[in-house]
C-alpha positions as a Markdown table, in Angstrom:
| # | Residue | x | y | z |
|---|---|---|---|---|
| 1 | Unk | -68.2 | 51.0 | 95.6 |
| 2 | Unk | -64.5 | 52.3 | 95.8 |
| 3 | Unk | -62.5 | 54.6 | 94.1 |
| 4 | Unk | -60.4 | 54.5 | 90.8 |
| 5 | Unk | -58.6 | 57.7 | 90.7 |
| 6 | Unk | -57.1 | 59.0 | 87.3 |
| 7 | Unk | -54.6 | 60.6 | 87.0 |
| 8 | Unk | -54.4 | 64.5 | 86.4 |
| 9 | Unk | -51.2 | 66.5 | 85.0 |
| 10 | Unk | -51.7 | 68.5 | 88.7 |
| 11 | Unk | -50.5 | 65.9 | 90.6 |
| 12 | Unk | -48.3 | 63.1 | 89.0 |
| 13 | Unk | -47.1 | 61.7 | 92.4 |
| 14 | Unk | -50.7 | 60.1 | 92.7 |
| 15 | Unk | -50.6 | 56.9 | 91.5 |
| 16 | Unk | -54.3 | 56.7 | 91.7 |
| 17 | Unk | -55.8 | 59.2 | 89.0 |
| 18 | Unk | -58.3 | 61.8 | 89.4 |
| 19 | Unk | -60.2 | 64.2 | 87.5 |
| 20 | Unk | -59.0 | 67.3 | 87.1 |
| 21 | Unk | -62.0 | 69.6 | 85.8 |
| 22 | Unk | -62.8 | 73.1 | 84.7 |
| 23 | Unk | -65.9 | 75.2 | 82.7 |
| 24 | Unk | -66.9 | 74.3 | 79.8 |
| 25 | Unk | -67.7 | 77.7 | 77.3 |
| 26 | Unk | -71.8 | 76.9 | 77.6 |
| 27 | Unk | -71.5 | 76.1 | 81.1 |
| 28 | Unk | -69.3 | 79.3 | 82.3 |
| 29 | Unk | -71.5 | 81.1 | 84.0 |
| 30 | Unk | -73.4 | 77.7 | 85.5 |
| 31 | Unk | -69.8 | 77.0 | 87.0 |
| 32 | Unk | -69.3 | 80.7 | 88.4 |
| 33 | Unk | -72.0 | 80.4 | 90.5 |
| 34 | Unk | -70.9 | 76.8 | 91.6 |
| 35 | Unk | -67.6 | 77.9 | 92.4 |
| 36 | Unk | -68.3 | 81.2 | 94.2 |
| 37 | Unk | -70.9 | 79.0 | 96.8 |
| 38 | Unk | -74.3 | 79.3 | 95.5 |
| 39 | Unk | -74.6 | 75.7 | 94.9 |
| 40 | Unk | -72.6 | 75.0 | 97.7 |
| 41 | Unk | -74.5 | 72.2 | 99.3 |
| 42 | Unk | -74.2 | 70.3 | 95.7 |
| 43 | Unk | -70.6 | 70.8 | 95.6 |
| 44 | Unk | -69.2 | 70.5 | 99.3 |
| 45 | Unk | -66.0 | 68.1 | 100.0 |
| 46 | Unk | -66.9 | 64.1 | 99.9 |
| 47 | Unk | -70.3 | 64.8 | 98.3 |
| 48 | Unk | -71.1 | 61.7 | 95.3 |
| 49 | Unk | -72.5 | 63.5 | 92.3 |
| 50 | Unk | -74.5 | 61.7 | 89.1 |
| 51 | Unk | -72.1 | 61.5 | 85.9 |
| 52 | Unk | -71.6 | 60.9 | 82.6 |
| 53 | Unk | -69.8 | 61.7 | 79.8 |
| 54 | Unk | -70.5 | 63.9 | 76.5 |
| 55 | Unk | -67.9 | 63.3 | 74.0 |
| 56 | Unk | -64.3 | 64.8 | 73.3 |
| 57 | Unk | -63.8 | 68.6 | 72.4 |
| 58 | Unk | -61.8 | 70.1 | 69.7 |
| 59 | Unk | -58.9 | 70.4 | 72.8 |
| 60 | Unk | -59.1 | 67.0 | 73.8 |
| 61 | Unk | -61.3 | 67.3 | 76.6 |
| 62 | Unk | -63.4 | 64.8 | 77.8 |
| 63 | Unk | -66.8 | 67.1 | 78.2 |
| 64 | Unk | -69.0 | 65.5 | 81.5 |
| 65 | Unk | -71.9 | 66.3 | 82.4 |
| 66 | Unk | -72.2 | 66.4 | 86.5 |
| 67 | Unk | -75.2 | 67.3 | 88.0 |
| 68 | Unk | -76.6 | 70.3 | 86.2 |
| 69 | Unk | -73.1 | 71.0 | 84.8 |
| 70 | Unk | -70.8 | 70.4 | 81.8 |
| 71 | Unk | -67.3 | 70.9 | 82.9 |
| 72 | Unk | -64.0 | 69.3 | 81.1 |
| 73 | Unk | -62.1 | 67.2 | 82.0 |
| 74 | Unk | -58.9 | 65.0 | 81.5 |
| 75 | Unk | -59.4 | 62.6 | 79.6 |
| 76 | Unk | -58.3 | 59.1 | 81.4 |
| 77 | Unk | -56.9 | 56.7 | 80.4 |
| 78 | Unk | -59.2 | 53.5 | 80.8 |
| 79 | Unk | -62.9 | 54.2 | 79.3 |
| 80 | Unk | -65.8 | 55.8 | 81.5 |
| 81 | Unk | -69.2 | 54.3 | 81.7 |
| 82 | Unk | -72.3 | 55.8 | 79.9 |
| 83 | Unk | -73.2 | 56.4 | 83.4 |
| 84 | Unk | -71.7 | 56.3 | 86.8 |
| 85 | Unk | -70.7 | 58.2 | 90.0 |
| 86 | Unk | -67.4 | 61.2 | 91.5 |
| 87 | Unk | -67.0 | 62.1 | 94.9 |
| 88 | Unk | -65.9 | 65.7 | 95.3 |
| 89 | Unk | -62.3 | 65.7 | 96.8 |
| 90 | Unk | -61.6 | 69.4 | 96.5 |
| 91 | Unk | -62.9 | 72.9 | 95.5 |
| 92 | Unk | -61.6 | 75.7 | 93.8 |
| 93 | Unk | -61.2 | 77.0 | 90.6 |
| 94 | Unk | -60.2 | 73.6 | 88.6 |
| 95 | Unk | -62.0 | 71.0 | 91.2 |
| 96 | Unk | -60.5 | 67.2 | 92.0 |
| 97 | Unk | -63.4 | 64.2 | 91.5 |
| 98 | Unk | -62.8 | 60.9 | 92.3 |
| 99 | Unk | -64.6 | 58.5 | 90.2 |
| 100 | Unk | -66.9 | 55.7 | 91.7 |
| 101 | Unk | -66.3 | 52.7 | 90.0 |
| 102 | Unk | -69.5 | 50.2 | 90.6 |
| 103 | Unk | -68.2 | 46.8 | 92.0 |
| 104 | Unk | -69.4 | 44.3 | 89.9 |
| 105 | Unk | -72.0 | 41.8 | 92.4 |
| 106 | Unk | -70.4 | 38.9 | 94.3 |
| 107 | Unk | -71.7 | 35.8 | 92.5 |
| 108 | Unk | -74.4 | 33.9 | 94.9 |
| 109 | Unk | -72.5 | 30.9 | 94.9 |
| 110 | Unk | -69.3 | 32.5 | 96.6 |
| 111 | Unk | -71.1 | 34.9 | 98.8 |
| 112 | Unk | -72.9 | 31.7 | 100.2 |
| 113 | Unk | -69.7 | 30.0 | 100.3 |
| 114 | Unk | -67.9 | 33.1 | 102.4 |
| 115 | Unk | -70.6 | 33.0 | 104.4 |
| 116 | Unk | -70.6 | 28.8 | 105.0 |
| 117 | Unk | -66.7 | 28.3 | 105.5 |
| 118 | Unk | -66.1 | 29.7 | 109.0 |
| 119 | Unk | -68.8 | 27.7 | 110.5 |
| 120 | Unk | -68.3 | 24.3 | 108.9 |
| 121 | Unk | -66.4 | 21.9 | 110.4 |
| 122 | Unk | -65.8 | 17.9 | 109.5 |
| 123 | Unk | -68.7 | 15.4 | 110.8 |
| 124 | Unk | -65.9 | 13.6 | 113.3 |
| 125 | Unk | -66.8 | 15.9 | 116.7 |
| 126 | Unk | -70.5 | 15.5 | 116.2 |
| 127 | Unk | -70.0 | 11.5 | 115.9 |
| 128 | Unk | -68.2 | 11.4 | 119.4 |
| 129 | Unk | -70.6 | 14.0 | 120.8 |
| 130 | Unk | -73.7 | 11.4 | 119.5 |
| 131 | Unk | -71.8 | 8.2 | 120.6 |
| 132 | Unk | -71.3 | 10.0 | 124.4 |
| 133 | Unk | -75.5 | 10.8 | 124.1 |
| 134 | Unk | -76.3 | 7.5 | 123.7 |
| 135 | Unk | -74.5 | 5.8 | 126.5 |
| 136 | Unk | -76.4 | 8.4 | 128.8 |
| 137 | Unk | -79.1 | 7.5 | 130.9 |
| 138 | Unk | -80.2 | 10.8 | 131.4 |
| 139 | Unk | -81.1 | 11.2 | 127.5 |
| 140 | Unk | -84.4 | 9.7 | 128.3 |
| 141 | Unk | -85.1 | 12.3 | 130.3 |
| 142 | Unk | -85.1 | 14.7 | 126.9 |
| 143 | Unk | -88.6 | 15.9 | 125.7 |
| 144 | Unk | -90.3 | 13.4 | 123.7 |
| 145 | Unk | -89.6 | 15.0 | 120.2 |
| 146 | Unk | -85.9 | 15.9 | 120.4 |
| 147 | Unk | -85.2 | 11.9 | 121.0 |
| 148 | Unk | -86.8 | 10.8 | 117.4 |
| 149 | Unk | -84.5 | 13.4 | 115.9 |
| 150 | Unk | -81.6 | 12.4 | 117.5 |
| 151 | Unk | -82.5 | 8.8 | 116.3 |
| 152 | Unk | -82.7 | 9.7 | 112.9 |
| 153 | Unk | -79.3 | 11.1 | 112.7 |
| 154 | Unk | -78.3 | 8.2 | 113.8 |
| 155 | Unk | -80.0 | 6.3 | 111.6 |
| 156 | Unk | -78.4 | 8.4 | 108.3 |
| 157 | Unk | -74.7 | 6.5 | 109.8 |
| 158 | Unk | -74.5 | 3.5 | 107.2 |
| 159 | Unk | -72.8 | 0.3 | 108.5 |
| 160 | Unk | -69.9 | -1.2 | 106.2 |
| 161 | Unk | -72.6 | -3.8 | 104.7 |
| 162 | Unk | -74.0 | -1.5 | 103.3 |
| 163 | Unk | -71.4 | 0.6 | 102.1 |
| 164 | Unk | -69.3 | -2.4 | 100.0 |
| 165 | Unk | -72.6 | -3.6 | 98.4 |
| 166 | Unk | -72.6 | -1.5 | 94.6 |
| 167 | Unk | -76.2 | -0.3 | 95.8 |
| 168 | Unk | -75.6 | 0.1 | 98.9 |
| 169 | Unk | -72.8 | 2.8 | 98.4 |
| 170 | Unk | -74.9 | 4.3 | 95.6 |
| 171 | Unk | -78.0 | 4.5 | 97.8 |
| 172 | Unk | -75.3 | 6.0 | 101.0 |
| 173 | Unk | -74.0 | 8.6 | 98.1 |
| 174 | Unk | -77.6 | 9.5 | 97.2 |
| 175 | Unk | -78.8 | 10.2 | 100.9 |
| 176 | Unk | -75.2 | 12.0 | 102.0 |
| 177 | Unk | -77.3 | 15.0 | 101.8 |
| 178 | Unk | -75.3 | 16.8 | 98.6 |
| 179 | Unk | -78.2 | 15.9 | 96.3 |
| 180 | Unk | -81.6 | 16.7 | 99.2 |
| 181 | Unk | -82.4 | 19.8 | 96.9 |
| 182 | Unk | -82.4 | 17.9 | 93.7 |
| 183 | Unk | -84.1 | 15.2 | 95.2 |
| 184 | Unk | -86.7 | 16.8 | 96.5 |
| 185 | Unk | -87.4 | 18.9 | 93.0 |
| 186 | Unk | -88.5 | 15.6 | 91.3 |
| 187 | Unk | -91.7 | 14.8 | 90.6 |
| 188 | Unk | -93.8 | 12.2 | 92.6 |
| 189 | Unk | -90.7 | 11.8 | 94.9 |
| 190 | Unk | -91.7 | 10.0 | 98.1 |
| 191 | Unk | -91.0 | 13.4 | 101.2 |
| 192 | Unk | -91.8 | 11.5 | 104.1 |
| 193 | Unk | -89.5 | 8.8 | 103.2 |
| 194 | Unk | -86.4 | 11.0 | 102.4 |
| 195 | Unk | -87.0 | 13.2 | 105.0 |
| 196 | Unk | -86.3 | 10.2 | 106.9 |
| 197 | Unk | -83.4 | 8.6 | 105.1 |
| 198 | Unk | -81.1 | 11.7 | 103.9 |
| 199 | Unk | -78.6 | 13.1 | 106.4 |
| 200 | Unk | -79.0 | 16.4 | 105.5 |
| 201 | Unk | -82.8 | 16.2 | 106.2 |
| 202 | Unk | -81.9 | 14.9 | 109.6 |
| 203 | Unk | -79.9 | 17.8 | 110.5 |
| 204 | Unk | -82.0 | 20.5 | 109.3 |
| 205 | Unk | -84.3 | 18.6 | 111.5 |
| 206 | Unk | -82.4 | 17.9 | 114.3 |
| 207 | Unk | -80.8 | 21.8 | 114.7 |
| 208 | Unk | -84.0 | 23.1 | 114.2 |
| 209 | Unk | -85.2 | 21.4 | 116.9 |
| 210 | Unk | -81.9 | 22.0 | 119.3 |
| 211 | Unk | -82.6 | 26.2 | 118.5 |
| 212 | Unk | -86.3 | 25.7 | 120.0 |
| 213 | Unk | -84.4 | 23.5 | 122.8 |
| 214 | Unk | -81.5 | 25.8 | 123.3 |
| 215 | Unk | -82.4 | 29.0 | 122.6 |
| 216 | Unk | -79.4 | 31.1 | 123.8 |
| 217 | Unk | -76.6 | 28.8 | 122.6 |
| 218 | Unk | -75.5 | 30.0 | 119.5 |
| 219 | Unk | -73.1 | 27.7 | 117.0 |
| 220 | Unk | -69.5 | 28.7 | 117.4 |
| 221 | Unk | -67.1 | 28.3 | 114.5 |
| 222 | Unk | -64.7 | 25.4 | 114.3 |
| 223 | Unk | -61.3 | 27.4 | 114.4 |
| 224 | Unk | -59.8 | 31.2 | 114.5 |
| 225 | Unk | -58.7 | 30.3 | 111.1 |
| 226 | Unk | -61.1 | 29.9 | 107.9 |
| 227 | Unk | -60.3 | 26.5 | 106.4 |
| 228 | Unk | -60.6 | 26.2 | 102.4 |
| 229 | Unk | -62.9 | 24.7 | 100.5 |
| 230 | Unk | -63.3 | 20.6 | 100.6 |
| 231 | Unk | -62.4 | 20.5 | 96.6 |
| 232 | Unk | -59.4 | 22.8 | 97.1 |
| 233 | Unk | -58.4 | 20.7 | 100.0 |
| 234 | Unk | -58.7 | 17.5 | 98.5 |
| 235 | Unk | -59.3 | 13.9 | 100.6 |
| 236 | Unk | -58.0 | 13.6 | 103.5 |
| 237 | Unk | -58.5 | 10.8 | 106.1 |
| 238 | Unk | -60.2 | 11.8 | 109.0 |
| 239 | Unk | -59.6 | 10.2 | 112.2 |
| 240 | Unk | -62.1 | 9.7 | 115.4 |
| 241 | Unk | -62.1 | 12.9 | 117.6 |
| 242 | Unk | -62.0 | 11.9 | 121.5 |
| 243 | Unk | -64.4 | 14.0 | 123.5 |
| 244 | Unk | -62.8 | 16.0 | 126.9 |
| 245 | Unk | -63.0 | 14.3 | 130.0 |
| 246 | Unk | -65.1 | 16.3 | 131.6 |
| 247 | Unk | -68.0 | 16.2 | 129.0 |
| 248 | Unk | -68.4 | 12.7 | 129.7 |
| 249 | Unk | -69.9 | 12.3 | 132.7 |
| 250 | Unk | -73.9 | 12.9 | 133.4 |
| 251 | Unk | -73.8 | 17.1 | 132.3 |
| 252 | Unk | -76.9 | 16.6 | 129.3 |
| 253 | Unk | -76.5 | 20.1 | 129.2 |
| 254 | Unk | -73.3 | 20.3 | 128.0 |
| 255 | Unk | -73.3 | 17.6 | 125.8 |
| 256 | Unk | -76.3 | 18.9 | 123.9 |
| 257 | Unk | -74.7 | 22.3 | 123.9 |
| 258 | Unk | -72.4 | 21.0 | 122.0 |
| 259 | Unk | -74.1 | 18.7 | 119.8 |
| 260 | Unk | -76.0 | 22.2 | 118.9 |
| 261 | Unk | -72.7 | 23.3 | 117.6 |
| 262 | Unk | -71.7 | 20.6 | 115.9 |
| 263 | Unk | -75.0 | 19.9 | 114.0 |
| 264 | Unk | -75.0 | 23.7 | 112.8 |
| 265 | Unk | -71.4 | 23.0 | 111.7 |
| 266 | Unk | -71.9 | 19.4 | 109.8 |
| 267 | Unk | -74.9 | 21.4 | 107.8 |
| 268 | Unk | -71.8 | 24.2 | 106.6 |
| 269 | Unk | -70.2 | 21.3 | 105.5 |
| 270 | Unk | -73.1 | 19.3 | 103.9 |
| 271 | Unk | -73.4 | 23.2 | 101.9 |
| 272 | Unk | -70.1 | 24.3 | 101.4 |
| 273 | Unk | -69.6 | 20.7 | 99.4 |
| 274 | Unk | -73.2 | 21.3 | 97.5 |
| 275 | Unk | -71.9 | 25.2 | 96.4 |
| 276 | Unk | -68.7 | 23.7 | 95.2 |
| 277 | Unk | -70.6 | 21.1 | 93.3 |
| 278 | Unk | -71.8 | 23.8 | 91.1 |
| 279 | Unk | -68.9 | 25.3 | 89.8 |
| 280 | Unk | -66.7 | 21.8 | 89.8 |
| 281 | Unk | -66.7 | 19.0 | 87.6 |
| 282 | Unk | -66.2 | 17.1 | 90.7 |
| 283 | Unk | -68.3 | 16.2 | 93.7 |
| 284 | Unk | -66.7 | 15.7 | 97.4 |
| 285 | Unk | -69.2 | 13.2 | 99.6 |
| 286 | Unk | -69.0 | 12.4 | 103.0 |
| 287 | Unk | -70.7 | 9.3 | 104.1 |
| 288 | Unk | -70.7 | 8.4 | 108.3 |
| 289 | Unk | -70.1 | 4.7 | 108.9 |
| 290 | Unk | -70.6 | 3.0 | 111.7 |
| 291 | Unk | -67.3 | 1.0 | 112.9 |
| 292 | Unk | -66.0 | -1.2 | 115.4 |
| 293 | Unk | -67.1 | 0.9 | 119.1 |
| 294 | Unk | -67.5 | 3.9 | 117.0 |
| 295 | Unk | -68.0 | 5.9 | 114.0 |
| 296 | Unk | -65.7 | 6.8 | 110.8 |
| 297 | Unk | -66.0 | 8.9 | 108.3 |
| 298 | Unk | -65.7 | 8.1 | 104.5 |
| 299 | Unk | -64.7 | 10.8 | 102.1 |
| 300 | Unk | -65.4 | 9.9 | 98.6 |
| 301 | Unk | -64.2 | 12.6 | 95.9 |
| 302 | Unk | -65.7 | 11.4 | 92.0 |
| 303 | Unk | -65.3 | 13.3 | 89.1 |
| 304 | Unk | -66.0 | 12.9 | 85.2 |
| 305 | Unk | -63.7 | 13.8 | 82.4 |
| 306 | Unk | -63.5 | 13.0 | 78.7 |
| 307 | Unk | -60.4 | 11.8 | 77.4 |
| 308 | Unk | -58.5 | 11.1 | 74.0 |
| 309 | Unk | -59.4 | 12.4 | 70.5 |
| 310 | Unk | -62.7 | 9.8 | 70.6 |
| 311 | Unk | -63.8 | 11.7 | 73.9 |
| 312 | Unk | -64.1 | 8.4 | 76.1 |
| 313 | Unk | -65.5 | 8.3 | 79.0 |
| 314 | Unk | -63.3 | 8.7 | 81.8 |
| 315 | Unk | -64.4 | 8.6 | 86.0 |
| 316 | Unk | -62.0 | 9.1 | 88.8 |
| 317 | Unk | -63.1 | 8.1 | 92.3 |
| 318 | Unk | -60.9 | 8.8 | 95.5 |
| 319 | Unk | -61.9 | 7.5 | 98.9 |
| 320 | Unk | -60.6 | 8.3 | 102.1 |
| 321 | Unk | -60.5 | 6.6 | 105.5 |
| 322 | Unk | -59.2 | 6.4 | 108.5 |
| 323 | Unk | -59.7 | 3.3 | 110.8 |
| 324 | Unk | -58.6 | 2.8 | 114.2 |
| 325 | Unk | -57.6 | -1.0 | 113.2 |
| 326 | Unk | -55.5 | 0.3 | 109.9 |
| 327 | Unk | -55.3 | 3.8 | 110.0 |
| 328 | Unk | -55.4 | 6.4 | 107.4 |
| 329 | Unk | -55.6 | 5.0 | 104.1 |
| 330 | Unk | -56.4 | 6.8 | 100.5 |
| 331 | Unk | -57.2 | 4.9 | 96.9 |
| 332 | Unk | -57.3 | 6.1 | 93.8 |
| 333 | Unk | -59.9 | 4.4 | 91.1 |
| 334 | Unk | -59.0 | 5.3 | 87.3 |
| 335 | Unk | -61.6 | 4.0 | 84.8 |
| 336 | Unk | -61.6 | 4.1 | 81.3 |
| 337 | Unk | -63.9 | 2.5 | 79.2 |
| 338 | Unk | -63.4 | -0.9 | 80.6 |
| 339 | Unk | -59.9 | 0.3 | 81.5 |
| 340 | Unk | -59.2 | 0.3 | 85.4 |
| 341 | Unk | -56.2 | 1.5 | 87.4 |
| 342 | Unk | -56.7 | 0.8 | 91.2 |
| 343 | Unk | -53.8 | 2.9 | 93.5 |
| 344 | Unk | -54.2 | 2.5 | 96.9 |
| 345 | Unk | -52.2 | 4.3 | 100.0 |
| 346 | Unk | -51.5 | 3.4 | 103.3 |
| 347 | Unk | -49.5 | 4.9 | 106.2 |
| 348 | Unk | -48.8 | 2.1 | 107.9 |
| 349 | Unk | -46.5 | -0.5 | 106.8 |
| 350 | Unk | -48.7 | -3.5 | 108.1 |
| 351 | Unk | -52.1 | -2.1 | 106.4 |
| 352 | Unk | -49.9 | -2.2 | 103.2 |
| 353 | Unk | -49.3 | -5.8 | 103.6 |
| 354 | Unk | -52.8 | -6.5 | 104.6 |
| 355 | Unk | -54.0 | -4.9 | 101.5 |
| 356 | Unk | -51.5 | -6.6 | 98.8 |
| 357 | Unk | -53.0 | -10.3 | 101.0 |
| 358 | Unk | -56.2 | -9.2 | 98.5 |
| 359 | Unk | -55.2 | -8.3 | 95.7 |
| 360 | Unk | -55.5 | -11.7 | 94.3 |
| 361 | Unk | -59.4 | -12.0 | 94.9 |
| 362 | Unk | -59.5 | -8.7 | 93.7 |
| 363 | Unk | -58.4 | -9.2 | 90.9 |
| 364 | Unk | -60.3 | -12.5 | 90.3 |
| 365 | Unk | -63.5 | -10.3 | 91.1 |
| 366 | Unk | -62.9 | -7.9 | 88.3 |
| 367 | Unk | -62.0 | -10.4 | 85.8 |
| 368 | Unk | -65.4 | -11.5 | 86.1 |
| 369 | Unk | -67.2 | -8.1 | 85.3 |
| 370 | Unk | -65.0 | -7.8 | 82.2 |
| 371 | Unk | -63.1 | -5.2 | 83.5 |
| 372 | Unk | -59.5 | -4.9 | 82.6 |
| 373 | Unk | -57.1 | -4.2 | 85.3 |
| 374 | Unk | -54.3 | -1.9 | 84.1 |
| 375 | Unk | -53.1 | -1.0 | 87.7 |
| 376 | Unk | -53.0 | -2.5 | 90.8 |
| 377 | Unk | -50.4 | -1.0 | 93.6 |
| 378 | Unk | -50.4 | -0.1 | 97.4 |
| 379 | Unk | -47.8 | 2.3 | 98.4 |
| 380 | Unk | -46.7 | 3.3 | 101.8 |
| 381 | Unk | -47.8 | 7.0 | 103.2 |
| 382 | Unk | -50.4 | 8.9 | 102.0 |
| 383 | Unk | -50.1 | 11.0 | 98.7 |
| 384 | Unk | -49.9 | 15.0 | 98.4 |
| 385 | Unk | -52.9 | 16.4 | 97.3 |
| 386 | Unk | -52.9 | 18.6 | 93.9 |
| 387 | Unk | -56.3 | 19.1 | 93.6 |
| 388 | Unk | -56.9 | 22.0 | 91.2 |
| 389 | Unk | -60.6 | 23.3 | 92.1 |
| 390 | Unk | -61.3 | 26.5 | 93.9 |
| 391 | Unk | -57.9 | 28.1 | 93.5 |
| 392 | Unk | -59.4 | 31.3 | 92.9 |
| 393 | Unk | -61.6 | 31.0 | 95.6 |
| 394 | Unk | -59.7 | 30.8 | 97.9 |
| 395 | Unk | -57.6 | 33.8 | 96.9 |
| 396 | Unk | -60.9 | 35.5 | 97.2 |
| 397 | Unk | -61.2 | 34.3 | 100.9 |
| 398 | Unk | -58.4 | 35.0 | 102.1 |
């Protein structure tokens, strides 16, 4: 709770009003007593007494009831409650109350996301920290069931056959974790089998594992600074993160010590993106993919609209990646109906080229789905981000 204070005639340098308040005729002698001590330990200095108001005298006074007492009072300027709470702030003949104003509840959804934001952190560092744990020879020396969950993480990274196939991407989307919960709820659904296919089910697994393993490590936070939500953020390519030089060498400790981390931080993420998905007509996926001596990340941000007087149907889906063979690269799908526009971003001026060297199949592709192509364009450098979700959030967070 905090204070609202209104404002009394007594003092009209506070900016924060008050209530001034005196006797009322049928509580006089009540109040005597009050004032003079007797009911000293009701009335003492910073004490929070039960209020509520009666109605408005002949005078103009707001009559209160407090405690056992009507007094008068001021009347302020907002409206009171049928019930609520004033902290004594003086004594004397014509007291000064505060009034408690009850803070309305945090929402779930935000408190979780407060909660979720300092600890998440992008899936890049936990990639390099597996792809370091598997060229180890010492990580078959780990106890016979932390290995099988490190495997199935690895498992939930989808290669890029898999990820440019229509199903494929919509079976990668399904398992990214956002949708475990959902998944899970439905009836006759197979447990064993997603347990073992979604990511988010691998790294519930695999951190609850690593706390048994590691008992005193505790997950650290990615950054001094809280970083804003993923919708308010919008995509943005994400590069390979190198590992320091002196974590790769034979030190399992320290490797899984950090893997701890990183897993506990990956799960923020998976959440953070699930609590946005609540509140935004949008939903921000991140699928790991396994590349060329490594692992890349693909950010894929889709969201339904209607559009027009008829209401058609209109989906947006941005993708981001960043490959070490092209470098970061954004696009832009626009679909209408049967109406696509395809914008695609690179930053460097050699990926553009590359890029434009398809369009032609590309567009031979669509033709044959019935599609038509309103836009087709790669530009050079990567666009600014305007996305519009969580602006308020964020002020919240701040």
């Amino acid at each position: 709770m905090h204070g609202a204070r209104m404002g009394a005639r007594t003092k009209p340098r506070r900016k924060e009003p008050c209530l001034v308040i005196q006797p009322t005729s049928f509580a006089a002698l009540t109040w005597a007593g009050a004032a003079s001590g007797s009911a000293a330990e009701s009335w003492r200095i910073g004490t929070v007494l039960a209020a509520r108001p009666l109605g408005i005298n002949p005078d103009g006074m707001m009559v209160l009831q407090i405690g056992a007492l009507a007094v008068e009072a001021e009347a302020p300027r907002g409206q009171l409650p049928s019930q609520f709470q004033v902290r004594v702030l003086s004594l004397g003949a014509q007291p000064l109350l505060e009034v408690l104003t009850a803070q309305a509840p945090e929402p779930a959804t935000q408190q979780a996301l407060r909660e979720r934001l300092p600890q998440q952190n992008g899936y890049a560092p936990l990639l390099a920290t597996l792809d370091a744990l598997a060229q180890r020879p010492a990580l078959r020396q780990l106890p016979a069931y932390l290995r099988p969950a490190l495997a199935l993480l690895e498992h939930g990274v989808r290669t890029p056959a898999e990820i440019t196939r229509g199903d494929g991407l919509e079976e990668a989307i399904n398992r990214s974790g956002l949708f475990l919960e959902a998944l899970l709820a439905q009836p006759q659904v197979d447990m064993a089998g997603l347990s073992q296919e979604d990511w988010k089910a691998a790294l519930l697994r695999l951190a609850s594992l690593l706390d048994d393993y590691l008992p005193t490590r505790r997950a650290v936070s990615s950054g001094s600074e809280t970083p804003p939500p993923l919708q308010q953020r919008g995509l943005q390519p994400q590069p390979r993160v190198m590992l320091p030089q002196e974590l790769l060498n034979d030190d399992i400790d320290a490797l899984l010590g950090r893997l701890h981390g990183e897993v506990h931080a990956a799960l923020a993420r998976v959440e953070v993106a699930q609590l946005e998905a609540t509140t935004a007509s949008a939903w921000m996926i991140e699928i790991p993919v396994q590349g060329e001596d490594g692992r890349d990340i693909l950010q894929l941000q889709l969201q339904q609209g209607t559009e027009g007087e008829a209401g058609s149907n209109a989906w947006t889906l941005g993708f981001a990646l960043d490959l070490p063979a092209l470098g970061p690269i954004q696009g832009e799908l626009q679909l209408r109906d049967l109406r696509l526009a395809v914008r695609l971003w690179a930053e460097r001026p050699d990926t553009v080229h590359r890029l434009e060297q398809q369009f032609g199949a590309l567009r031979h592709q669509l033709a044959a789905t019935g599609l038509i192509l309103d836009q087709l364009s790669c530009q050079r450098g990567l666009p600014q981000s305007t996305s519009p979700h969580s602006a308020i959030l964020l002020k919240t967070m701040a």
